[in-house]
KOLVO-663156 format. One record per residue (C-alpha): residue in three letters; z negated, x, y; chain; residue number from 1. Coordinates in steps of 0.2 Angstrom, whole numbers. Example, Ala and Ser with C-alpha at 12.3 -4.5 7.8 and 13.67 -1.06 7.14 Angstrom:
2
['ALA',[-39,62,-22],'A',1],
['SER',[-36,68,-5],'A',2],
This chain:
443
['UNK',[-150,409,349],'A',1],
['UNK',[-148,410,370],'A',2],
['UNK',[-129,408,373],'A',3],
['UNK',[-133,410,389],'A',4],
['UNK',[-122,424,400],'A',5],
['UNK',[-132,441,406],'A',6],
['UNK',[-137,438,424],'A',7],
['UNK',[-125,453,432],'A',8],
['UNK',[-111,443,423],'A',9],
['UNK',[-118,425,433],'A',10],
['UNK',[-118,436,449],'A',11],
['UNK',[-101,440,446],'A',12],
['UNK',[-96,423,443],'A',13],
['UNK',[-105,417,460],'A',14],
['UNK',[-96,432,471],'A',15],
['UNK',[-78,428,467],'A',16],
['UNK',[-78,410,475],'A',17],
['UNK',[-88,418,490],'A',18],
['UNK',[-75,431,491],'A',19],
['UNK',[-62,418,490],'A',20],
['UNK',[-71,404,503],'A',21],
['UNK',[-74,418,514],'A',22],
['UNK',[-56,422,515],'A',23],
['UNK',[-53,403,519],'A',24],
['UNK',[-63,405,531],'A',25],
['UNK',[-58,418,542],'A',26],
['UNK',[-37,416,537],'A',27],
['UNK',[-36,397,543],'A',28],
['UNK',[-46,402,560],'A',29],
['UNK',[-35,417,563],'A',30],
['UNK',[-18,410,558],'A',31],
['UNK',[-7,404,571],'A',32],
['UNK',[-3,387,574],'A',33],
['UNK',[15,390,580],'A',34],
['UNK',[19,402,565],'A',35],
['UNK',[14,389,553],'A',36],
['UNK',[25,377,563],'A',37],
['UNK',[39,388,563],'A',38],
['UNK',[38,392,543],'A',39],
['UNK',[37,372,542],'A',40],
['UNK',[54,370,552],'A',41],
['UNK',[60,383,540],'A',42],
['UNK',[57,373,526],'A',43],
['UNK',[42,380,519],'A',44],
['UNK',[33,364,514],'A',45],
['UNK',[16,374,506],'A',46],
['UNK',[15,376,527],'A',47],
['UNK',[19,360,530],'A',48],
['UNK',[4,356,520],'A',49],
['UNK',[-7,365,527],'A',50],
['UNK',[-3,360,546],'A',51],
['UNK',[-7,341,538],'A',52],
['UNK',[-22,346,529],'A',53],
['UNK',[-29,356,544],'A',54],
['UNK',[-23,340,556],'A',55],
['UNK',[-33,326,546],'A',56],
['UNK',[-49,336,538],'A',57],
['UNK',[-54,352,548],'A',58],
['UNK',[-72,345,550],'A',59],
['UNK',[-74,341,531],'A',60],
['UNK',[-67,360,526],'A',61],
['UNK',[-79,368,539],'A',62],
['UNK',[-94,358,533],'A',63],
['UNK',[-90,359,512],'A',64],
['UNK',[-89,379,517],'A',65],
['UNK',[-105,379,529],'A',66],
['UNK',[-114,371,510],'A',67],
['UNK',[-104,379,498],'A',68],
['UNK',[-110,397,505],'A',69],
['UNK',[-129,391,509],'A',70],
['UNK',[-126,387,492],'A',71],
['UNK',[-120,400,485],'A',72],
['UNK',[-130,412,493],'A',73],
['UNK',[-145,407,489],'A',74],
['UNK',[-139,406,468],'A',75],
['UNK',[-134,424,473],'A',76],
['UNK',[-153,429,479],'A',77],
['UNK',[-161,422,464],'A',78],
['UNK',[-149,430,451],'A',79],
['UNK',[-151,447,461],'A',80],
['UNK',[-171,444,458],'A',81],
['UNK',[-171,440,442],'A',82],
['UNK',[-159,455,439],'A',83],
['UNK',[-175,466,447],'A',84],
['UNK',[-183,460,431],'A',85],
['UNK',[-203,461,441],'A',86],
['UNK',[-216,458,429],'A',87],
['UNK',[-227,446,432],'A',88],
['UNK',[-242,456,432],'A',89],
['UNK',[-236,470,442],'A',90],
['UNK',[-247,476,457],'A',91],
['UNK',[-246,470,472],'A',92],
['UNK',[-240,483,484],'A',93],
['UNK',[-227,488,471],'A',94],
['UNK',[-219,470,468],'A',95],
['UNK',[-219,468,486],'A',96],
['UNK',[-207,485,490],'A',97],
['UNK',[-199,481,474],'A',98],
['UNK',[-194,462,482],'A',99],
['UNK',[-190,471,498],'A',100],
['UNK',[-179,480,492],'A',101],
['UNK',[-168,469,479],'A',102],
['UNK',[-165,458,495],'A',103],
['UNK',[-158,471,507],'A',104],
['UNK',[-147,477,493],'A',105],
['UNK',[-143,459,490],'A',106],
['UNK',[-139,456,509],'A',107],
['UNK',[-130,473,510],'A',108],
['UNK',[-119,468,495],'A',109],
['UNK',[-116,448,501],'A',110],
['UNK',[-110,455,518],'A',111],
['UNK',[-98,467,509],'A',112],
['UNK',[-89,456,497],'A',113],
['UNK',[-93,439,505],'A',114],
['UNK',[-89,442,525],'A',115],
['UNK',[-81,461,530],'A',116],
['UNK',[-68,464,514],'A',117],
['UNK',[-62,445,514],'A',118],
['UNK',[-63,447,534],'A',119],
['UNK',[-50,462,534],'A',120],
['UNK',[-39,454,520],'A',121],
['UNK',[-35,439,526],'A',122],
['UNK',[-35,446,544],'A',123],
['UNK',[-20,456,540],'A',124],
['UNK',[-9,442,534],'A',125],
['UNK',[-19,427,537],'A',126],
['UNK',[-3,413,538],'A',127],
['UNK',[2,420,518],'A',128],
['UNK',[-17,420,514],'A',129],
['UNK',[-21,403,522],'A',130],
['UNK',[-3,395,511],'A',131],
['UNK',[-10,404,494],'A',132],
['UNK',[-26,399,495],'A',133],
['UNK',[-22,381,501],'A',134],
['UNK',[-26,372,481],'A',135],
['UNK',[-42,383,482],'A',136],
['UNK',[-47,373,499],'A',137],
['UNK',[-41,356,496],'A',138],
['UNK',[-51,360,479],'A',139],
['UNK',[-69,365,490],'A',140],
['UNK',[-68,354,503],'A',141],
['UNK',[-65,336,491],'A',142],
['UNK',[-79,345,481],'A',143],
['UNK',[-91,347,494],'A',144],
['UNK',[-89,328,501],'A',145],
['UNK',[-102,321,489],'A',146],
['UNK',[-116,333,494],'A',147],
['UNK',[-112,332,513],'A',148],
['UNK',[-113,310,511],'A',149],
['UNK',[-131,309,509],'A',150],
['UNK',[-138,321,520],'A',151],
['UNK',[-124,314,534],'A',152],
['UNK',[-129,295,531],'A',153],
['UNK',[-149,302,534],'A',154],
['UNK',[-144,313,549],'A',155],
['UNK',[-136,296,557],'A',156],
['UNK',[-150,286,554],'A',157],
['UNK',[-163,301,560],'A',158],
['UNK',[-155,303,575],'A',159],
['UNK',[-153,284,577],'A',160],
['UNK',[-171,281,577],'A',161],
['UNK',[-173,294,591],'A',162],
['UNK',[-158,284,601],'A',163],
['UNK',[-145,296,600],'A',164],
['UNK',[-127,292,595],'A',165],
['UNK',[-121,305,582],'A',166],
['UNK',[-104,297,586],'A',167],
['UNK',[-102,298,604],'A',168],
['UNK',[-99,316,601],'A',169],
['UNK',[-94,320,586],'A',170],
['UNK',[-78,326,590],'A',171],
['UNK',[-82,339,601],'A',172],
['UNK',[-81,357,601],'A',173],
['UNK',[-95,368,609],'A',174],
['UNK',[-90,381,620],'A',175],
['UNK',[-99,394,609],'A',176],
['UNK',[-89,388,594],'A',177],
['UNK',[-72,390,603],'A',178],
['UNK',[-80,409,609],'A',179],
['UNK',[-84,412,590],'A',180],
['UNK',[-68,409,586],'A',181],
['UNK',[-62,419,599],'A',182],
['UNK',[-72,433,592],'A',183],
['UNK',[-64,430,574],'A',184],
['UNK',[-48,429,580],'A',185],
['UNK',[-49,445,590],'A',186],
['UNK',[-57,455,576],'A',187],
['UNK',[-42,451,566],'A',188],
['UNK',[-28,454,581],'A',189],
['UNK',[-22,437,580],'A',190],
['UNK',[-30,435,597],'A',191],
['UNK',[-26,451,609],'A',192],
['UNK',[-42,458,618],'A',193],
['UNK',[-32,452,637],'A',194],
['UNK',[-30,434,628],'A',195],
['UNK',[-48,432,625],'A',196],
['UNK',[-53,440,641],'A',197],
['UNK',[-45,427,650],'A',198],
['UNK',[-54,413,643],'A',199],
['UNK',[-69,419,641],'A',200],
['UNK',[-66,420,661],'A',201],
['UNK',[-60,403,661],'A',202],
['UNK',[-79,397,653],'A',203],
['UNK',[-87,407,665],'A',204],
['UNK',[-79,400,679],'A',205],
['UNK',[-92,384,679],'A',206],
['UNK',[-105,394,684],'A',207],
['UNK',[-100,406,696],'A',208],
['UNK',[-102,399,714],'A',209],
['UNK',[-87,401,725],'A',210],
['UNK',[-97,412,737],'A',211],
['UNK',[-95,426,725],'A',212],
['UNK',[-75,425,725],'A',213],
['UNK',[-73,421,743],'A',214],
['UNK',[-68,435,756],'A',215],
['UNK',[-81,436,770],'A',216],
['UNK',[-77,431,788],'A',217],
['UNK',[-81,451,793],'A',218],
['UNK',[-67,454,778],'A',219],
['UNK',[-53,444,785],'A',220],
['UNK',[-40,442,796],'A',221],
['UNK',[-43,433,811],'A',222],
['UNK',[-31,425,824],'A',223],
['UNK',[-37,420,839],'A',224],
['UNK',[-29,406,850],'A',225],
['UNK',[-31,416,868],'A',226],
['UNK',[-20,431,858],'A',227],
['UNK',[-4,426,860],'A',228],
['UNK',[13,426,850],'A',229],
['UNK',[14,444,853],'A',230],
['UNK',[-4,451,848],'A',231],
['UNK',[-2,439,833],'A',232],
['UNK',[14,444,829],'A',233],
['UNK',[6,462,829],'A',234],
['UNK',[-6,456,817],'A',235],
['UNK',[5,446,807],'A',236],
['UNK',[15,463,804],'A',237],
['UNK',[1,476,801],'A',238],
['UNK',[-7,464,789],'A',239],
['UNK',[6,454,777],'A',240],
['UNK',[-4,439,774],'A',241],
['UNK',[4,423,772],'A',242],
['UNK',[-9,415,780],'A',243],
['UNK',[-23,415,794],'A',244],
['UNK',[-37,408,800],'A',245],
['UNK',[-35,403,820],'A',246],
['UNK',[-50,402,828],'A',247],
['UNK',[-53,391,846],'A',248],
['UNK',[-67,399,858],'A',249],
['UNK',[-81,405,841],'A',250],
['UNK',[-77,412,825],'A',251],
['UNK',[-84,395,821],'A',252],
['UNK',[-72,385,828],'A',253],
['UNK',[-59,383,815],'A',254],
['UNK',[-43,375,824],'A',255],
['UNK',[-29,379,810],'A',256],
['UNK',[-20,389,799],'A',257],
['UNK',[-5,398,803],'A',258],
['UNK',[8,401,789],'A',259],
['UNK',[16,416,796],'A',260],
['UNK',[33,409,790],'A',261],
['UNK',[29,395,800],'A',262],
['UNK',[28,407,815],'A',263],
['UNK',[43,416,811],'A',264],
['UNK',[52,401,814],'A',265],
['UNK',[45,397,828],'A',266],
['UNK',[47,414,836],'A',267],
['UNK',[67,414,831],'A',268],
['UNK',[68,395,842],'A',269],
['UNK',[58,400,856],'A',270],
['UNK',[43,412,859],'A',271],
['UNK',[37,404,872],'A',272],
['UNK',[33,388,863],'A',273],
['UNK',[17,381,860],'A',274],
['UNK',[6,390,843],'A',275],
['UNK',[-3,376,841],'A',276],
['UNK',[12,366,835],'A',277],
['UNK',[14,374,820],'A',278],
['UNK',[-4,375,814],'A',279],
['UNK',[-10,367,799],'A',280],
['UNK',[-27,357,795],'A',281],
['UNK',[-37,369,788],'A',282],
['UNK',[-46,363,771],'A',283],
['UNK',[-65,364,771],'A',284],
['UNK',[-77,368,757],'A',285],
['UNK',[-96,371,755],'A',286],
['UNK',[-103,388,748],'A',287],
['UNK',[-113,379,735],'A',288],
['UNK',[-97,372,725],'A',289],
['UNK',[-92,380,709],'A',290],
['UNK',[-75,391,705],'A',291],
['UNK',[-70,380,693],'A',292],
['UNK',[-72,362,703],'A',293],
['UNK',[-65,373,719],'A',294],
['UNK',[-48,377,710],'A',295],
['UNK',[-46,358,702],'A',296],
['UNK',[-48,351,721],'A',297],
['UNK',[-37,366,730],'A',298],
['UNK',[-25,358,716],'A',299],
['UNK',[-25,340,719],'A',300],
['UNK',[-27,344,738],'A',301],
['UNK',[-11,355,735],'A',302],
['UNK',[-22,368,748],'A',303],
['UNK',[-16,386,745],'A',304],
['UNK',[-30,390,757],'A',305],
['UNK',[-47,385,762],'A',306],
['UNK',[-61,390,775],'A',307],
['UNK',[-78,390,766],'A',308],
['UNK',[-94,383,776],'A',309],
['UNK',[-111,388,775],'A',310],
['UNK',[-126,373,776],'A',311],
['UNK',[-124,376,795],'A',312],
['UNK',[-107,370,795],'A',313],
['UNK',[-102,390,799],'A',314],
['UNK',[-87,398,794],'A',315],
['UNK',[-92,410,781],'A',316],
['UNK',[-78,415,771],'A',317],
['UNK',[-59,412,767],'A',318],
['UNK',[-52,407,747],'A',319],
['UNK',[-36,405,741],'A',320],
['UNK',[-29,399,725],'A',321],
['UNK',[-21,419,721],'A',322],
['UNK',[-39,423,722],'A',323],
['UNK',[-47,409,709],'A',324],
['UNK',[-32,415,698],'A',325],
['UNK',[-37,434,700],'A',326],
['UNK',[-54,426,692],'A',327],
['UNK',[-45,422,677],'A',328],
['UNK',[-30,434,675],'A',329],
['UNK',[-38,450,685],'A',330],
['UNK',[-30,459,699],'A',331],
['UNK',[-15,452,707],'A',332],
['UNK',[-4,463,718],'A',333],
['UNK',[11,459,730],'A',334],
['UNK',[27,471,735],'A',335],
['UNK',[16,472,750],'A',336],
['UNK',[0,476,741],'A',337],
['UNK',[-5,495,736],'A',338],
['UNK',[-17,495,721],'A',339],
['UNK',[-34,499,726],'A',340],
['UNK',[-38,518,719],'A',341],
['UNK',[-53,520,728],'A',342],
['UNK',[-70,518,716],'A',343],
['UNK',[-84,508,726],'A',344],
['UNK',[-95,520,715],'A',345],
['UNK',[-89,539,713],'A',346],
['UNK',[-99,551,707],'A',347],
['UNK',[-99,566,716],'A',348],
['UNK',[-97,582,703],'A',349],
['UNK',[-103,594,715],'A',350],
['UNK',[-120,586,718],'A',351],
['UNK',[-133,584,703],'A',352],
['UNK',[-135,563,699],'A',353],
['UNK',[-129,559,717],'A',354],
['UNK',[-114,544,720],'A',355],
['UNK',[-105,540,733],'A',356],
['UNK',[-106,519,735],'A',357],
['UNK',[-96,509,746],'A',358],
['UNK',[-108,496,750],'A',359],
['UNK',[-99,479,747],'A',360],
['UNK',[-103,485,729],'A',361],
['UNK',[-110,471,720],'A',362],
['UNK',[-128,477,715],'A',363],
['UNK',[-122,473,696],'A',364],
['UNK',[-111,487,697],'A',365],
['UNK',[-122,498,706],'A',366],
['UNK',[-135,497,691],'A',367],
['UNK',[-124,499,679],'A',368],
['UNK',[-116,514,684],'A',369],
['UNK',[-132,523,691],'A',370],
['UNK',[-142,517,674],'A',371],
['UNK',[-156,508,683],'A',372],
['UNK',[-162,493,688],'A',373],
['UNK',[-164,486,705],'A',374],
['UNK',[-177,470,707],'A',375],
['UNK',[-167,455,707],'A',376],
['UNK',[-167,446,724],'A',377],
['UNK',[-159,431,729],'A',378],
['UNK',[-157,435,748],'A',379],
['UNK',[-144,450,743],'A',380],
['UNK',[-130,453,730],'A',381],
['UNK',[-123,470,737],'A',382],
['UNK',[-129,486,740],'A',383],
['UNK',[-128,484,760],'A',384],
['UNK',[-140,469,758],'A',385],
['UNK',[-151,482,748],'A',386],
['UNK',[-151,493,761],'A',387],
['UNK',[-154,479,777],'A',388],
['UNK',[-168,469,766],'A',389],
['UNK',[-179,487,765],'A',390],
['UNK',[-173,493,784],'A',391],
['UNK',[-178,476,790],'A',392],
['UNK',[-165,478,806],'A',393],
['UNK',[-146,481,808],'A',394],
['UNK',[-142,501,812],'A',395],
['UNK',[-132,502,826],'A',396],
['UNK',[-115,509,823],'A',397],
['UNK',[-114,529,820],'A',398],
['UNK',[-132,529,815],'A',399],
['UNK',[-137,537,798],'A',400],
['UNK',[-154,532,790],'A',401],
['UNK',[-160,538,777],'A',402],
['UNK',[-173,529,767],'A',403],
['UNK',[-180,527,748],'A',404],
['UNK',[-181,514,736],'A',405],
['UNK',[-188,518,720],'A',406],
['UNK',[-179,532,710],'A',407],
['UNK',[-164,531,724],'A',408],
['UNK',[-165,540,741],'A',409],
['UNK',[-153,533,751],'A',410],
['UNK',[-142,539,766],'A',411],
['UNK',[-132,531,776],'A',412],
['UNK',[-114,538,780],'A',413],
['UNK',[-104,524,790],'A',414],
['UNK',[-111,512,799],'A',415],
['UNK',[-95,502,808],'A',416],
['UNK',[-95,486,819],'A',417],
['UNK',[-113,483,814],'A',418],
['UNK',[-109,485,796],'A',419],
['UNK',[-115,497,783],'A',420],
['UNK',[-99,503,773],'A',421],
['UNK',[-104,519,765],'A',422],
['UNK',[-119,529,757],'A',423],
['UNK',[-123,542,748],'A',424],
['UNK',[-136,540,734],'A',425],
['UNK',[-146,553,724],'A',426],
['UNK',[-158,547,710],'A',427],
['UNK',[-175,559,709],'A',428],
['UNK',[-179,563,690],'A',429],
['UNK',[-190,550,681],'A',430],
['UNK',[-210,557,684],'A',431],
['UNK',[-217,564,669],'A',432],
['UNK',[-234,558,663],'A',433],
['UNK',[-247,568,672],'A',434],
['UNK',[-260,573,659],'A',435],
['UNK',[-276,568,659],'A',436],
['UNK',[-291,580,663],'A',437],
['UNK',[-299,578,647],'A',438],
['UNK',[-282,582,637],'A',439],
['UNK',[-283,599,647],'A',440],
['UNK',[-300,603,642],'A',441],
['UNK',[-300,614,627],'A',442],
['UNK',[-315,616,616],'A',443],
């Protein structure tokens, strides 16, 4: 007599501890440290458990549930097949569609009831999901400790022979883990959408070179030693910086930098006095040198303000800490400060797929919002250096080329103080196929 169960009642019995380990899963990610604290202060020792739990075998939980679901799916796929009932001596072609198609049900199903409703449950209240289900996770991650001790001790010994220490980093978290859990946590509103901005921007901080934050020198605010008090004190009062780059004799000679409360001070003693006197030492840093290394030395330098040198030694830009912090937080604005409502990119409504571009654009932006794509080339990153890399020269001021480049024709609007600021761009429609003489041929 077979006392065994029907299959669709052993598929049943494998989904209710995927559903529940999936609901581990996602509610101990999403549920907030300093809420569980808080219900521990309170008294509520289950949470005081968990913190405990979490604090001494997080690696263990997330390794028993990494098995327990391989595991369990692949119990689920063979169940599923053998609920398809094939017979053996079926066709090919047939047995294949009918395989075919009992996995993408089985997929379709696993993703319903083993990720996207445990996901949305336990999102909702993770910290009360997390506490309830704390016997069920203690329970799967002691079970899962005698199949992850073999295959650990012949990882360690693998990766010995080929000289590398599983120990030495064993502890660490990858960045695409933490952005994971980011992702996790921000599909269940545990982490807001600003909240995992920032930190995403925080990563991406290592790679972007400082050149690509820096104001440029034709950008900023120069005071010149031969001015005077009054011309800077003109400048000082039309701009509202809080401080400037002095220059000697060249825009490369770098002598200082004024802090204009510094000169306010000054000018309340004696205007007549010397300017030099109260300039600080400016603080130099190469182009080459990274955001996030930048920020960490402009700390322990205590410099609010540095002047950025090209290979040459050239002054090539201004950074300051408010502008490694905008990296991170976006836009910061002053009682001074009006926000910018001026779009580099506008597109003009009258004109059929024409923009108006202010050309410090970054050429990201510029294909993006056009829908193209511009050849990447490393000796520009903005739409003027587009527009001087296919002129090959410098227009002179008030002159208005006109030129094409691909799908874009491009004129010129403002050209001020050798600079192209402003250009109109009109995209031609894609060419059609021309057909060939032999599909126009009739018989």
């Amino acid at each position: 007599m077979d006392t065994q169960p029907p299959l669709w009642v052993t598929l049943i019995i494998l989904y209710i501890p995927t559903f529940l380990i999936a609901m581990i899963k996602h509610a101990t990610v999403a549920a907030g440290d300093s809420r569980l604290k808080l219900m521990a202060d309170d008294g509520n020792k289950r949470a005081a458990g968990l913190i405990e739990f979490l604090d001494g075998h997080s690696r263990m939980m997330a390794a028993s549930i990494r098995f327990f679901n391989l595991a369990l799916a692949m119990a689920i796929g063979i169940t599923s097949a053998g609920l398809a009932r094939i017979p053996a001596d079926a066709a090919g072609a047939p047995r294949a569609l009918t395989m075919v198609i009992v996995i993408l049900v089985s997929a379709m199903l696993y993703l319903f009831i083993g990720v996207f409703i445990p996901k949305g449950i336990a999102g909702k209240k993770p910290e009360s999901t997390a506490l309830a289900l704390l016997p069920f996770t203690k329970l799967i991650t002691y079970a899962g400790v005698p199949f992850l001790f073999v295959p650990g001790i012949l990882s360690k010994i693998l990766l010995k022979i080929f000289g590398i220490n599983l120990g030495e980093n064993a502890e660490d978290v990858t960045e695409e883990e933490i952005r994971m859990m980011l992702d996790i946590g921000s599909e269940s509103g545990a982490i807001d959408d600003d909240e995992k901005e920032m930190i995403h921007n925080i990563f991406e901080m290592d790679d972007k070179p400082i050149e690509d934050i820096m104001t440029h020198r034709t950008d900023a605010v120069i005071l010149w030693m031969d001015d005077g008090a009054d011309e800077w004190e003109k400048i000082i009062n039309e701009t509202n910086h809080t401080r400037y780059p002095v220059c000697g004799n060249a825009i490369d000679d770098v002598v200082g930098i004024l802090n204009s409360r510094d000169f306010y001070r000054l000018m309340l003693k004696d205007r007549n006095a010397d300017l030099k006197s109260i300039l600080r030492e400016p603080y130099f840093a190469p182009d080459s040198i990274k955001a996030d290394e930048m920020f960490q030395r402009m700390q322990t330098e205590n410099a609010h303000f540095a002047i950025v040198l090209d290979e040459y030694g050239g002054f090539c830009g201004i950074v300051t800490q408010e502008d490694l912090i905008e990296e991170i937080v976006g836009e910061l604005y002053s009682e001074y400060d009006e926000p910018e409502k001026d779009l580099e990119i506008y597109k003009i409504p009258s004109e059929k797929n024409s923009w108006l571009i202010d050309c410090g654009a970054e050429i990201e932006d510029v294909e993006e919002e056009l829908g193209i794509e511009i050849p990447d080339d490393d000796d520009y990153n903005t739409f003027a250096g587009l527009i001087l890399d296919i002129l090959g020269t410098v227009p002179a001021d008030g002159e208005t080329p006109e030129l094409t480049f691909g799908r874009m024709k491009i004129k010129v609007t403002r050209v001020q103080e050798h600079r192209i600021e402003e250009a109109i761009v009109t995209l031609e429609d894609e060419a059609e196929p021309e057909a060939s003489e032999e599909d126009g041929q009739k018989d």
